[in-house]
N, C-alpha and C positions, 0 to 999 in steps of 0.2 A: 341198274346194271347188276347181273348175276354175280355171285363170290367168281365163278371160275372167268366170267367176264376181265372181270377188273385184274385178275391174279397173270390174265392172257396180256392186258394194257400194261399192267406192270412193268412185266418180264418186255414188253417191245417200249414202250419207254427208257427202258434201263440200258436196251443197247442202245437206242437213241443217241441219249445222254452220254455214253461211251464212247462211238463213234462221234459226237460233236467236241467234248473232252481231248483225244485224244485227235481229232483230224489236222494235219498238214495245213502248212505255210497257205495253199491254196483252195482246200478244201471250207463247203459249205454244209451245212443239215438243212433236210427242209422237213419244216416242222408244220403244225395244223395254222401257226400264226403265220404262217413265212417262213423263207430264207435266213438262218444265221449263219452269218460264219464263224468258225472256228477261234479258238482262243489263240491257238499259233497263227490264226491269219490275220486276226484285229490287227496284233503284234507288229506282225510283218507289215501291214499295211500303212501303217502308225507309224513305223519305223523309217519307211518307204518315203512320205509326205515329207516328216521331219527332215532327211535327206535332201528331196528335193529344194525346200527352203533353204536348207546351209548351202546348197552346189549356186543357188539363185543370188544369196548371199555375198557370195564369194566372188561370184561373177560381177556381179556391181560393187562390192569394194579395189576387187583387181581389174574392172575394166580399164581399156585405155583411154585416150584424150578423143581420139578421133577413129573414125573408122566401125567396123564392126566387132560389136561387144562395148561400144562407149556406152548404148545406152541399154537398160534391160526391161520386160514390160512386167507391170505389178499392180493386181488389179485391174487389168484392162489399159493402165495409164505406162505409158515409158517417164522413166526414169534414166539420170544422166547418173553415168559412174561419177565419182570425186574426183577424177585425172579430166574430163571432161568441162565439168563444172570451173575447175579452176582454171583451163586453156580458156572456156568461153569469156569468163570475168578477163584474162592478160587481153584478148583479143580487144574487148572494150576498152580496156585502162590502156593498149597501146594504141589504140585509135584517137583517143581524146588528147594523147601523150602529140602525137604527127599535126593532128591539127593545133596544138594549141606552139609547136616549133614552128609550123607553116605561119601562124599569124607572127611569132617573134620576127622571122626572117624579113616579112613584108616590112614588118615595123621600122626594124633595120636600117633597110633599106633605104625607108622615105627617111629616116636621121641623118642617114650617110647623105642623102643629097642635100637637106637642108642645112648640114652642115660645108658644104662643098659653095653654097650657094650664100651662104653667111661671110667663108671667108675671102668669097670674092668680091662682095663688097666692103669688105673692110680695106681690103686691096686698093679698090678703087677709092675710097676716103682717105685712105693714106696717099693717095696718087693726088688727089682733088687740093688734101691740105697741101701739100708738098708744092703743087703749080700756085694756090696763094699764097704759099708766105716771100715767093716772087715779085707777087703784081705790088707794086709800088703804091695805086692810088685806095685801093681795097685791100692794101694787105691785113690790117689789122682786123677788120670785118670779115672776111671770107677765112682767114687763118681760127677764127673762134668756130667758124661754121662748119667747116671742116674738122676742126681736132672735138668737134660735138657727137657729129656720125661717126668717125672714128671710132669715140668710144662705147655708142650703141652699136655697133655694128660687132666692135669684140666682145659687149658681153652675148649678144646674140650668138656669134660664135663658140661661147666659152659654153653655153647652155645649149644649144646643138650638140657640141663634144661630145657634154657630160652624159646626153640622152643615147648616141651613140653607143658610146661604153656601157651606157646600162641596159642598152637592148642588145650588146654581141654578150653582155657575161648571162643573158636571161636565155640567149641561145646555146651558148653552153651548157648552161644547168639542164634545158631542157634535152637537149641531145643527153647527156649525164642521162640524167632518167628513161628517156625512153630507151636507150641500150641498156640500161641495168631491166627494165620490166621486158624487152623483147629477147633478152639472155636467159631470163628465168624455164628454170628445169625443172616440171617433177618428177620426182621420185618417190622410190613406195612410201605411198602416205597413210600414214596412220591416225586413226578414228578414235577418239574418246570418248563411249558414249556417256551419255549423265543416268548417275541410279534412277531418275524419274523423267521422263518424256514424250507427249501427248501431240499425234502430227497435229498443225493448225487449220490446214488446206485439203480441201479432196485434191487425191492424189498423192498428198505425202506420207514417206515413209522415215520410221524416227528406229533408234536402237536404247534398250537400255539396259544397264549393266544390273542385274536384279541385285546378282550375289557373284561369289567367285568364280560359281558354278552352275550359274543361269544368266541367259541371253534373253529377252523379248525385244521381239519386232514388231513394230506396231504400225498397220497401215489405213492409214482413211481412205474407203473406197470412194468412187463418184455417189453412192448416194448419201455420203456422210456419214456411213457407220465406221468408228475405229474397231477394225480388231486385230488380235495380237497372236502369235506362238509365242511358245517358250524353246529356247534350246537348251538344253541340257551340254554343258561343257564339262572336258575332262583332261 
């Protein structure tokens, strides 16, 4: 290439570089390699992302429990907000809470008859003793026989009661709990993240607190790769 060649490439290189230096939020140059864009539009664009992740962010720590916005996609994978997560766990803990009051109540139940059913034959032992210490020719035989079931029959009783009581107070406790777990409220819940944390699972996504003033997010795609931004906090 001639001196006046190169001095002509110079001079149209130089505005090049000029016009790519100084172009706009949206502007490109297009060079002999390709497309660059401009330094004010990296920026912008960079800025843009970064953005987009805190608003995605933000939407899955303030999603709600249920409804639209409970859960957010990341990765291709949805994600449950934290108000979500925690309805779904109550929702179990108060299912297991109903059936395990439903088996108390039966339980109950069958104690309350067999004690109903205890102390009617103690009834009738105290009836049975009572008609022998009567009879004249068997009193002393049938009066031992009698005052024998008698007293099997009240400790049967005494140990029906006792089962009783212990299955209305086991119904108690359990009503107790399942109204304190089906009264539970959340409210804005707040996230701790740990300075170091690595999802375990494709699909999960972790936060970790770098520094005062950095955020990383870290997300294992479906194919196993973890990767991460940074936010810049202020």
């Amino acid at each position: 290439m001639s001196l006046t060649n190169k001095v002509v490439q110079f001079d149209a290189d130089s505005d090049l570089v000029n016009a790519w230096v100084h172009g706009g939020v949206t502007d490109s140059i297009t060079t002999d390699s390709g497309t660059v864009a401009s330094p004010a539009k990296l920026i912008a664009d960079n800025e843009a992302e970064i953005q987009a992740v805190i608003n995605m962010t933000n939407a899955w720590a303030n999603g709600p429990a249920t409804g639209t916005g409970s859960t957010v996609t990341l990765g291709g994978a949805a994600i449950a907000s934290p108000a979500k997560v925690i309805s779904d766990q109550n929702a179990v803990i108060n299912a297991g809470a109903t059936s395990v009051l439903a088996l108390s109540t039966a339980q109950a139940g069958i104690a309350t008859t067999q004690a109903g059913i205890a102390t009617t034959k103690a009834s009738e032992a105290a009836t049975a003793a009572s008609t022998a210490s009567t009879q004249a020719t068997t009193a002393t035989t049938q009066a031992g026989i009698a005052t024998t079931k008698a007293g099997e029959a009240a400790s049967s009783a005494t140990a029906a009661a006792a089962s009783a009581t212990s299955a209305n107070s086991a119904i108690v406790a359990e009503r107790t709990t399942a109204a304190t777990l089906t009264n539970k409220t959340l409210t804005s819940p707040v996230i701790n993240p740990a300075a170091s944390s690595t999802p375990a699972a494709n699909g999960n996504m972790t936060f970790e607190l770098t520094s005062d003033t950095s955020l990383t997010l870290k997300v294992k795609g479906s194919d196993g790769v973890v990767r991460s931004s940074v936010l810049t906090l202020s």
